[in-house]
C-alpha positions in Angstrom: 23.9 12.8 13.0 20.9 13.4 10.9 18.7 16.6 12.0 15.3 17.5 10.6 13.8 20.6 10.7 9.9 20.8 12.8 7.4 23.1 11.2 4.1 24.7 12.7 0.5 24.3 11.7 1.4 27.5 9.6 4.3 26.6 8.0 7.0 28.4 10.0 9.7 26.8 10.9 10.1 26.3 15.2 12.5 23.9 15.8 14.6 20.7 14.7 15.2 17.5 16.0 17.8 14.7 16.2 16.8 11.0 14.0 17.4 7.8 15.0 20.1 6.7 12.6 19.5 3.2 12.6 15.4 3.7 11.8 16.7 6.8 9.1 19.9 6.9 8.0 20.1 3.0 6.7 21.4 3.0 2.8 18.9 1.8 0.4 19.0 -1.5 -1.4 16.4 -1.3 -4.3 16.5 -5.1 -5.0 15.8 -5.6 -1.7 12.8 -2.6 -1.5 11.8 -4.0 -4.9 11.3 -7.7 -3.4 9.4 -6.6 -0.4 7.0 -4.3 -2.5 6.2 -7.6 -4.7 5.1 -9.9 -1.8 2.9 -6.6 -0.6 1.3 -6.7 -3.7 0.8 -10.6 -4.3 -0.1 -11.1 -0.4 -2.9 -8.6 -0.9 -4.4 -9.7 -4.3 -7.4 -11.2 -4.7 -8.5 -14.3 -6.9 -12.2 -13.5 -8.4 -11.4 -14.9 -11.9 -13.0 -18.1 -11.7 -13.8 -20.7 -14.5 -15.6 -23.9 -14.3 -14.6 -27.6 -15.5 -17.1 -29.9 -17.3 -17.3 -31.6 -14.1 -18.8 -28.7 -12.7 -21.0 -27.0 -15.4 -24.8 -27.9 -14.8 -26.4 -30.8 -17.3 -24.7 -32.8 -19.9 -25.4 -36.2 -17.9 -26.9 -37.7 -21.2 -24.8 -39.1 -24.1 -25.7 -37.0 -26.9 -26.2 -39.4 -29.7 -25.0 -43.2 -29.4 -21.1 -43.9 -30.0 -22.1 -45.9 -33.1 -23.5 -45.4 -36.4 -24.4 -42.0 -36.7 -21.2 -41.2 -38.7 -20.7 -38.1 -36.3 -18.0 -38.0 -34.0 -18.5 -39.8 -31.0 -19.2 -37.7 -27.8 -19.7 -38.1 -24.5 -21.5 -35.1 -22.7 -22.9 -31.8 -24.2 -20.2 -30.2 -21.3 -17.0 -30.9 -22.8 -14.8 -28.1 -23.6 -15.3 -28.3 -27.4 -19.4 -27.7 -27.3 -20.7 -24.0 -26.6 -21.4 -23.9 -23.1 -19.5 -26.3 -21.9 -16.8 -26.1 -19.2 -12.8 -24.4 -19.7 -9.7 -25.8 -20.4 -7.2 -24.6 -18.0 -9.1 -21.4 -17.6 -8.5 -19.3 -13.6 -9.4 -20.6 -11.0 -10.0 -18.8 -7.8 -8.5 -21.4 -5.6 -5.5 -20.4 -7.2 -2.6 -19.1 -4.2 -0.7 -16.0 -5.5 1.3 -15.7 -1.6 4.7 -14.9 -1.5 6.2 -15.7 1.5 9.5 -12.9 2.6 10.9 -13.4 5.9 10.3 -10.6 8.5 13.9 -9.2 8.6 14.1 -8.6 5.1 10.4 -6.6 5.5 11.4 -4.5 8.2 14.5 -3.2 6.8 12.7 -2.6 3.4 10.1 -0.1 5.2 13.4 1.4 7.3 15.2 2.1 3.5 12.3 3.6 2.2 12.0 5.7 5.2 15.7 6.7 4.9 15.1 7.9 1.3 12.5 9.9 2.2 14.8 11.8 5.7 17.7 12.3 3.2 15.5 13.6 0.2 13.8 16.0 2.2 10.7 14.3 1.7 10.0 13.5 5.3 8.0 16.9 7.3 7.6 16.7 10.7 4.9 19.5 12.3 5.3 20.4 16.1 1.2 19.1 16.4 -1.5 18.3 13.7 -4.7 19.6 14.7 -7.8 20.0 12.3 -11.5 19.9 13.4 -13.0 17.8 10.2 -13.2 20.5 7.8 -11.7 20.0 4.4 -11.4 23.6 4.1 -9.2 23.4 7.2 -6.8 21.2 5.7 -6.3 23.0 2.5 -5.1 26.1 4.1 -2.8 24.0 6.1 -1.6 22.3 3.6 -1.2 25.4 1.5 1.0 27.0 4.2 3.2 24.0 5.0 4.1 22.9 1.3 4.7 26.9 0.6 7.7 26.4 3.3 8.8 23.1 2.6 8.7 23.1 -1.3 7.5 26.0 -2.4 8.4 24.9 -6.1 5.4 22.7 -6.1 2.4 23.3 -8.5 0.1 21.3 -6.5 -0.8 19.3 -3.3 2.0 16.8 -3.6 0.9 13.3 -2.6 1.5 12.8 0.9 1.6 10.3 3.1 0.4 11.1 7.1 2.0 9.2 9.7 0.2 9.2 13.2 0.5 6.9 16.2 -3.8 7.2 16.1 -5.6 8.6 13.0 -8.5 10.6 14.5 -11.9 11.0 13.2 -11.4 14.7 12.6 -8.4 14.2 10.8 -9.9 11.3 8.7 -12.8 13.2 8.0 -10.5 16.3 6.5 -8.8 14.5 4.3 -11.4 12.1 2.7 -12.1 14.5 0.3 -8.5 15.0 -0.8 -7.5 12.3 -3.1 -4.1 12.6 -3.2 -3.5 12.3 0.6 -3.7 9.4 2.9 -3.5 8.7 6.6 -1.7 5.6 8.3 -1.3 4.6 11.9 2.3 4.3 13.0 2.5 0.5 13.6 0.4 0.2 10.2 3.0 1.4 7.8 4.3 -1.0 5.0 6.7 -0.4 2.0 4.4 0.2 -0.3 2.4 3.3 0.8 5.6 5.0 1.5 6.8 4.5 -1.5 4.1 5.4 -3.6 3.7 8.6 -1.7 5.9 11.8 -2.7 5.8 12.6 1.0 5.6 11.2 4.4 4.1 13.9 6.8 4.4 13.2 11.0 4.2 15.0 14.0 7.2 14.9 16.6 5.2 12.7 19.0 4.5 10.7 15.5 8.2 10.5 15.2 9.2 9.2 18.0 6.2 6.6 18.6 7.5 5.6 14.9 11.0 5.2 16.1 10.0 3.0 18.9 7.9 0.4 17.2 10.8 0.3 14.4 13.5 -0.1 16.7 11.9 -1.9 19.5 9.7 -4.6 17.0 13.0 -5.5 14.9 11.4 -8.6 13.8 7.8 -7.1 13.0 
């Protein structure tokens, strides 16, 4: 049974609660995490690098000088690869397809494994409600009082990840300002914001919408 303690606007401790043990408690299997983080990344890259051929550079229709006679070399267009200006030799090219294809098994339990790493680190805080009215000022002193319970060994606003099931306007508003935390809805989570995040920060009605798209969506 895996328990996690619930913690007020003002960092006091009010409660605890049960996890779901097969969304939390699954072992972690880097190769795996690792391999799901890479097709993140490739899927989401994009291709702008983009050089042209001496098909497709503008001009050089004309035969420079006549093949014979001249004693130069004989050439063809002013756009080949060798003359300035003309087009690239296996340069980039933006049709190029960086994709990596991972089946949707393997993603889902990547996300649950970093998830469980963060429940058995104690890097997963759960707050009994999350309400701020837009003000970044607001947030700081709430942040201020909750990381003062949780960790109070931290220097700093650790980077933090908030999990909601709907990010409001208020809330986005509070934290756009704050660089070093973000805000994600539930069923919008992927491997490699939680994992790049020193914290994951819910709500207990956060928690459990989490635990049902997890569970219920096993091939999402």
């Amino acid at each position: 049974m895996i328990k996690i303690k619930i913690y007020n606007q003002k960092g006091v401790e009010v409660g605890e609660k049960v996890l779901n043990e097969k969304v939390f408690g699954l072992k972690p299997q880097p190769v795996l995490v690792e391999q799901a983080v890479a097709a993140e990344r490739a899927n989401a890259r994009q291709v702008l690098a983009h050089t042209k051929t001496k098909g497709e550079v503008r001009g050089g229709g004309r035969k420079p000088w006549k093949q014979k006679g001249t004693g130069r070399a004989r050439q063809g267009s002013i756009r080949a690869p060798q003359w300035r200006g003309g087009g690239v030799v296996f340069g980039p090219r933006k049709d190029r397809n960086y994709a990596v294809k991972i089946n949707k098994k393997m993603k889902r339990l990547a996300l649950l494994m970093a998830l469980s790493d963060k429940a058995a680190n104690n890097r997963l805080v759960v707050l009994d409600n999350l309400e701020v009215s837009g003000k970044t000022k607001e947030w700081k002193s709430l942040s201020q009082n909750l990381w003062k319970a949780v960790a109070p060994t931290l220097k700093q606003e650790p980077t933090t990840l908030i999990i909601a099931p709907a990010v409001s306007l208020s809330l986005r508003r509070a934290i756009q300002n704050v660089p070093r935390v973000t805000a994600l809805r539930s069923d919008s989570l992927n491997v490699s914001s939680v994992l790049k995040h020193a914290f994951a920060l819910t709500t207990v009605t956060g928690l459990d919408s989490l635990e049902h798209w997890l569970s219920e969506n096993k091939k999402s």
